[in-house]
C-alpha positions as CSV (number, residue, x, y, z in Angstrom):
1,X,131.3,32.5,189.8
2,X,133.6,29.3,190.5
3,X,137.4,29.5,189.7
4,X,139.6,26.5,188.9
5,X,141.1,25.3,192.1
6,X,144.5,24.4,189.9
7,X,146.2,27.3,188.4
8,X,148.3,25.6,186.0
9,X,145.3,23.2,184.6
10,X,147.6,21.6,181.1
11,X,145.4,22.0,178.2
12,X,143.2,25.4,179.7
13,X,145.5,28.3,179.0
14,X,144.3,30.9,177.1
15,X,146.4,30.5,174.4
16,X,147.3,27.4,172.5
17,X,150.6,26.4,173.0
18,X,151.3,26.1,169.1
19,X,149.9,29.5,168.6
20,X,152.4,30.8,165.9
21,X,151.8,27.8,163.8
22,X,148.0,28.2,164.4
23,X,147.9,32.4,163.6
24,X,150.2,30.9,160.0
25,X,147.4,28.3,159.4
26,X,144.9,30.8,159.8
27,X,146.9,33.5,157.4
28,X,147.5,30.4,154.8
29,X,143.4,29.4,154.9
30,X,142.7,33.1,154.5
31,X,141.0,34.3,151.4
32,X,141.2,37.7,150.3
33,X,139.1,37.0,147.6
34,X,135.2,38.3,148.4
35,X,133.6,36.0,145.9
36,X,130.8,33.6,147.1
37,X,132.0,29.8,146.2
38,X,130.1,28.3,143.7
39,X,130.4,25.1,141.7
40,X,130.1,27.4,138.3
41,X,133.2,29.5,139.8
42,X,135.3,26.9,141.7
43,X,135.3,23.6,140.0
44,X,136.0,25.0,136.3
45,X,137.8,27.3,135.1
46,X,135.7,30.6,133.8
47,X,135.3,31.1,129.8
48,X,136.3,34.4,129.0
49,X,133.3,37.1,127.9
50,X,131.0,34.7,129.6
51,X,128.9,35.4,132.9
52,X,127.6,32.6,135.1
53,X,123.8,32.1,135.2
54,X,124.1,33.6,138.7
55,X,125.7,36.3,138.1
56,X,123.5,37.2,134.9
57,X,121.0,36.6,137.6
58,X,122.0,39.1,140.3
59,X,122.8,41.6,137.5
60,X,119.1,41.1,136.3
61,X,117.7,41.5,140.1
62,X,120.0,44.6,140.8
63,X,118.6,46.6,137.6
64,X,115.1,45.3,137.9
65,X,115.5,46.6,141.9
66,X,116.9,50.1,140.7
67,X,114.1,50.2,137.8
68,X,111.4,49.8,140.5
69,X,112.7,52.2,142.8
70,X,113.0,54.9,139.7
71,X,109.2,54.5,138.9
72,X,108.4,54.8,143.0
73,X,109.9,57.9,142.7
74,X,108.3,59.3,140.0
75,X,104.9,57.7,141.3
76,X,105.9,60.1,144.5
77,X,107.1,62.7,142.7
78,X,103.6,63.5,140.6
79,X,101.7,62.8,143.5
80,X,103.5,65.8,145.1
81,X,103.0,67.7,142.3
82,X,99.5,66.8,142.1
83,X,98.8,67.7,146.0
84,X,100.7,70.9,146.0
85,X,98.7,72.6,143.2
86,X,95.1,71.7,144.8
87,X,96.8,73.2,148.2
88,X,97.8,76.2,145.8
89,X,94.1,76.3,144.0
90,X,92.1,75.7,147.8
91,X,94.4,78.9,148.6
């Protein structure tokens, strides 16, 4: 591993010189707001009682996921059934 030869190299420190105003940028650019950025959501302003085609979209996705994973379970659930009473009759 090399090491700089200067010590006081301008420009290399390890923190920028404006570092308050840098650490205030960052705060002011900060978005608390956990939204994704979409033209729908950003460039216009949203209608009241209205969802965006996306989010109907991930709404649609989310209960068609949960719907699928209900009938997987019931799908396991009679299959369970269905080997535990041929155990119980072979016993």
């Amino acid at each position: 591993m090399q090491e700089d030869e200067e010590e006081d190299v301008p420009g290399e420190a390890d923190m920028p010189a404006n570092a308050r105003e840098a650490a205030g940028e960052a705060l002011a650019a900060h978005s608390v707001d956990r939204t994704l950025a979409t033209p729908e959501n950003t460039s216009a302003p949203l209608q009241k009682g209205r969802l965006s085609k996306l989010a109907k979209g991930a709404i649609f996705r989310e209960v068609v996921l949960a719907k699928v994973r209900e009938m997987k379970e019931q799908e396991a659930q009679k299959e369970f059934e269905k080997s535990a009473t041929e155990l119980s009759k072979k016993g």
